[in-house]
N, C-alpha and C positions, 0 to 999 in steps of 0.2 A: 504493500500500500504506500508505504514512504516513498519506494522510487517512481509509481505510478506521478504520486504529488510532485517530487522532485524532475520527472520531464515534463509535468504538464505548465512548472515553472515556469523553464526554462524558454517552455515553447512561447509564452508569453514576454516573455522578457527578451525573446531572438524577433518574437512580432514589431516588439516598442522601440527595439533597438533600427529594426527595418526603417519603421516609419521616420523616425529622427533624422535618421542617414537620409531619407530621403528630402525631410522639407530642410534639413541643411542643404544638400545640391541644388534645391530648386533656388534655394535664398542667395546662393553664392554665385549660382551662374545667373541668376536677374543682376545681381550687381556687377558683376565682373560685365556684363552686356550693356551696364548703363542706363536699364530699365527703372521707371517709376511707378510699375503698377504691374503686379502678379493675378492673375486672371482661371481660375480651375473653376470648369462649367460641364454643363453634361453633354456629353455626344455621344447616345445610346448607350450601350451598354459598359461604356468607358468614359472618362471623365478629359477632358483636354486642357492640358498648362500651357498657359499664353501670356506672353511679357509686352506689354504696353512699352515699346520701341517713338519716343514723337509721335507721330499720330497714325502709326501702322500699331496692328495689336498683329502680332508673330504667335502660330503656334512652336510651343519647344518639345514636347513630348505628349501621348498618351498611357493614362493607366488604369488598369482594373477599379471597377467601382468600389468592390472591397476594400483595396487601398485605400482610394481617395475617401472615402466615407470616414476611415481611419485619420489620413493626414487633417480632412477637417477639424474630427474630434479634437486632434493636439493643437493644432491652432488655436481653437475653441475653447482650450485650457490654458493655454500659456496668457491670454488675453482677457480672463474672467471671465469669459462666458459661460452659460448653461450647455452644459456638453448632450445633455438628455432632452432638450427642447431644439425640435428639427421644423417645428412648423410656424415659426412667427420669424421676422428679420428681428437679426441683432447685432451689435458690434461692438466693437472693445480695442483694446492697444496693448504695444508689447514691446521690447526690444531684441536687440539680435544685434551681436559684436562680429564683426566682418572685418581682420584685417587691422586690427589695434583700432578701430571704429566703430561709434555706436550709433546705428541705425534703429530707426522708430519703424513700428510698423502699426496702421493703422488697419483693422481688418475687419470686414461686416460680410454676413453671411443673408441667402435668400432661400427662401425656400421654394426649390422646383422639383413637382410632380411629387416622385419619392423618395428624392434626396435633397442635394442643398448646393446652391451656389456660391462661391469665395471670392471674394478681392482683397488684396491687401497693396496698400500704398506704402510706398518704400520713402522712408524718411530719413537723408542721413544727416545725422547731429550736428556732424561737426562740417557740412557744406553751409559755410557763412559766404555771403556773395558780396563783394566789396559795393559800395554804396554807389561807386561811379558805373559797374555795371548792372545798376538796375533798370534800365532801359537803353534803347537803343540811342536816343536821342540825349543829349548832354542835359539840353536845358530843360526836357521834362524831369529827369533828376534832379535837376535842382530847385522847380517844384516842389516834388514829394521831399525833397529834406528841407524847404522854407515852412514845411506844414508841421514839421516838427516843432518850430520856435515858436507858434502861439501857446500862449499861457492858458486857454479853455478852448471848448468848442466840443463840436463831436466832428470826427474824418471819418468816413464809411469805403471801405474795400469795396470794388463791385465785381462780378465774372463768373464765369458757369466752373463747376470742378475741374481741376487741373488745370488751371490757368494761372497757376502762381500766385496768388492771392499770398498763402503764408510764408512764401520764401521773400515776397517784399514786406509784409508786416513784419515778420523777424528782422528780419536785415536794414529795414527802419527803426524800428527799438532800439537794436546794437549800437545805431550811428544815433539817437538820443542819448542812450544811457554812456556810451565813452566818448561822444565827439563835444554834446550839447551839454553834458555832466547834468540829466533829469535823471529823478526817483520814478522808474518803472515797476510797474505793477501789474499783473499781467490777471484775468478770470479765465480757466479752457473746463475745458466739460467735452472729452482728453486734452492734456496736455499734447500739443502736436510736437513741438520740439523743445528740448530742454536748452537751456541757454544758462549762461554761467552771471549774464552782465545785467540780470531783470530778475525780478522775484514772482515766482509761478505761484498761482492756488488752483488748487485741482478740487472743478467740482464735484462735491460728494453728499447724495443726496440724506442718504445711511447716518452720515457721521454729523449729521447737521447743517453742512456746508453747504447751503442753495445759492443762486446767485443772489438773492437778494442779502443774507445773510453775512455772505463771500464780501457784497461791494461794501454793506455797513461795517466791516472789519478794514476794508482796504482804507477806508473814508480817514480812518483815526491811527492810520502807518504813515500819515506826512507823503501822501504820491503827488507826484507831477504830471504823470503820463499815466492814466488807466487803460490795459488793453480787454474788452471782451471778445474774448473767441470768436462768436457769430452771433448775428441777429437772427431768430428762428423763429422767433413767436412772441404773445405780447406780449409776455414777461421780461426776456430781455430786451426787449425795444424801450420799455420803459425805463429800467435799470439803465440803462446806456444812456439815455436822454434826463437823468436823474442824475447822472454821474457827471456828464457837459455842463448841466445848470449848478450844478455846488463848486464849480469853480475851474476845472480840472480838465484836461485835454484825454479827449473820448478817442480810440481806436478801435475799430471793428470794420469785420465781413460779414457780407451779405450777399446771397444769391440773386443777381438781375442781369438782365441784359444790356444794360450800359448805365452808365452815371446816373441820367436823368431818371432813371429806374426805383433808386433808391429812394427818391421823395414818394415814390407812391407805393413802394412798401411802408414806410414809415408809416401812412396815413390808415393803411391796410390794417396794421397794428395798432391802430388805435392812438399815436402819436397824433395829438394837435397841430395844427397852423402854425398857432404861435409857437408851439415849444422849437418844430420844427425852424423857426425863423431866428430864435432868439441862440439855437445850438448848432446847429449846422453850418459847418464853415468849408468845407470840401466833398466832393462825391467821388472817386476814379472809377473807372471801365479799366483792364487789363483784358488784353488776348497775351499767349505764347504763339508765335509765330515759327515758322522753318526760314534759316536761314539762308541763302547762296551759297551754294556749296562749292570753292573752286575745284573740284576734286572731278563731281558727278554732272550729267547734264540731266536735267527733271528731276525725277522722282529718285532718290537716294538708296544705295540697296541695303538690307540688313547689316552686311561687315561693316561700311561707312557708318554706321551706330554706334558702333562699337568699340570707333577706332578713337577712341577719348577728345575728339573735337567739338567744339560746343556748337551745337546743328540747332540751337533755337534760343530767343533773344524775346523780350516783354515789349509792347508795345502798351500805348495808356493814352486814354480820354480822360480830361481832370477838369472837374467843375469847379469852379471859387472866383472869389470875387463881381467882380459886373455878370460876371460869364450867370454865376450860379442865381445872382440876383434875379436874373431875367426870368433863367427857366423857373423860378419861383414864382415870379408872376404871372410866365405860360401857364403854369399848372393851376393857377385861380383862376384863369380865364381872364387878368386884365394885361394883356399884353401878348407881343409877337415873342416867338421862344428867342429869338436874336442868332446870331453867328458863334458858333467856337466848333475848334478842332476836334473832330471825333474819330473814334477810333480808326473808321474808314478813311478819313485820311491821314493819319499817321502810316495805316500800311500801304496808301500810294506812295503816299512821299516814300518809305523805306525802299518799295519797288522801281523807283525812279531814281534811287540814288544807289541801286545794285546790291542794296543790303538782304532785301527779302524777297523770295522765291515767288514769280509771278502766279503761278495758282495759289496762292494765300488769299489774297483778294476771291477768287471764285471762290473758296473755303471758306473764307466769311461771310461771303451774299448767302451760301448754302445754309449756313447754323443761322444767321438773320432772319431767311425764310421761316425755318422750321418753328424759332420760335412766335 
């Protein structure tokens, strides 16, 4: 009976070992390929791993659903999740050391048919992006860092996922908290990346820490700069527009389709007129765009991914001042929306000065249509 127990151990423990082995290769060759998004979906009776390459998604292998049913589980575990609940979405975060480096993984699960769908976004910690390449253009950079030097307001992120949104809020903070010498302060609800030069609160609903909670604790730490994760609903709409009026310079993302977007989420939410008028002091639009490749001609082939050259650059629509006044008054109806540079012509201009791949432009009429 002992040795019966003692193989039936082992055979366990040669399963767990399997599986490990496995979402280590899958983690190590997404990064080693420069990938930001790991992709295990169902294709019949086998499941298919696929690495979000710029704006191609690559398949890289197929495996038994057994497995992958298995690699979900461990993911599912490493990240808090409910390992034994297959039928609602969920998600969670984790890390993974690649290389003397620590990568964030953000991962949410779906459920399809009679298994379960995986993404996980590849975040690595320690890619800080120098402040001068935050966009393609100089002096919209140096926008986004004059936004750092007011003393209140609220700034809103705008852009569909994966569009950089956190690699420019991070990499904004970094250039307040060492260049401008502010007290940052950051609310996530996950933390997406850890940062050494800002102080994180991680919201925890369990331990008491709600956002509202979260912001009434930050209020009485002396900050200068409050970052909220996102605006999702009207809880933290409020909180954020709550945080702009007591003094204090507001940071946040938001899901819309360009700048002008953001005012009527806000409104969506139940944010006032006035609040909105009295805190609002910036709105941006960001795309990621592909860049000119001198290498390839069109379309870029998987090795050029690969090959460590940076194949895509931010582009930005930025609302403030006259510009944002106006569309203020478009959106009451007393007034024409007025002139200012939006995203679509930042990406001519980029295509006109040889920076960015002339189908970008037909790639953003496309995502425009759709939504």
């Amino acid at each position: 009976m002992e040795n019966v127990l003692a193989i039936n151990e082992k055979v366990v423990f040669d399963i767990e070992r399997t599986v490990q082995s496995i979402a280590d290769g899958i983690l190590k060759d997404a990064l080693q390929k420069g990938a930001s998004d790991i992709h295990v979906v169902p294709h019949g009776k086998n499941m298919a791993i696929k690495l979000r390459l710029g704006n191609q998604l690559l398949e890289r292998q197929v495996l038994k659903n057994p497995i992958c049913e298995r690699l979900i589980s461990h993911f599912k575990f490493i990240s808090a999740m409910d390992i034994g609940d297959k039928r609602r979405p969920q998600s969670g975060a984790s890390s993974y050391c690649y290389d003397g480096m620590d990568v964030g993984l953000r991962i949410s699960t779906l459920p399809a048919g009679k298994t379960e769908s995986m993404v996980i976004r590849l975040l690595p910690q320690q890619k800080q992006i120098p402040f001068y390449q935050l966009s393609l253009f100089p002096a919209t950079t140096q926008k986004l860092i004059s936004l750092m030097k007011h003393a209140h307001g609220l700034v809103i992120l705008t852009g569909p996922t994966g569009s950089g949104k956190t690699t420019t809020l991070y990499s904004l903070l970094h250039e307040a908290s060492q260049i401008i010498n502010r007290n940052v302060i950051t609310l996530e609800d996950p933390i997406e990346k850890q940062s050494e030069n800002v102080l994180q609160i991680q919201v925890n609903e369990k331990a008491g820490i709600s956002y509202a909670a979260g912001l009434k604790a930050i209020l009485r730490h002396d900050p200068d700069i409050i970052m909220v994760g996102e605006i999702r609903d009207h809880e933290t709409a409020q909180i954020a527009v709550r945080a702009a009026l007591t003094g204090h310079l507001v940071l946040t993302t938001m899901h819309t389709r360009d700048a002008e977007g953001a005012i009527y989420r806000l409104l969506e939410f139940g944010v006032s007129w006035l609040e909105i008028e009295q805190t609002l002091i910036a709105a941006t639009a960001q795309r990621l765009v592909e860049l000119s490749c001198p290498f390839c001609e069109g379309q870029c082939p998987p090795f050029c991914f690969t090959a460590g050259r940076n194949k895509r650059g931010s582009v930005f629509e930025i609302l403030t001042g006259r510009a944002l006044a106006q569309v203020l008054k478009h959106a009451r109806g007393e007034a024409g929306k007025g002139q200012y540079k939006t995203l679509r012509d930042a990406i001519v201009k980029g295509i006109a000065l040889g920076y960015i791949r002339e189908g970008e432009l037909k790639r953003w009429v496309i995502d425009e249509q759709k939504t």
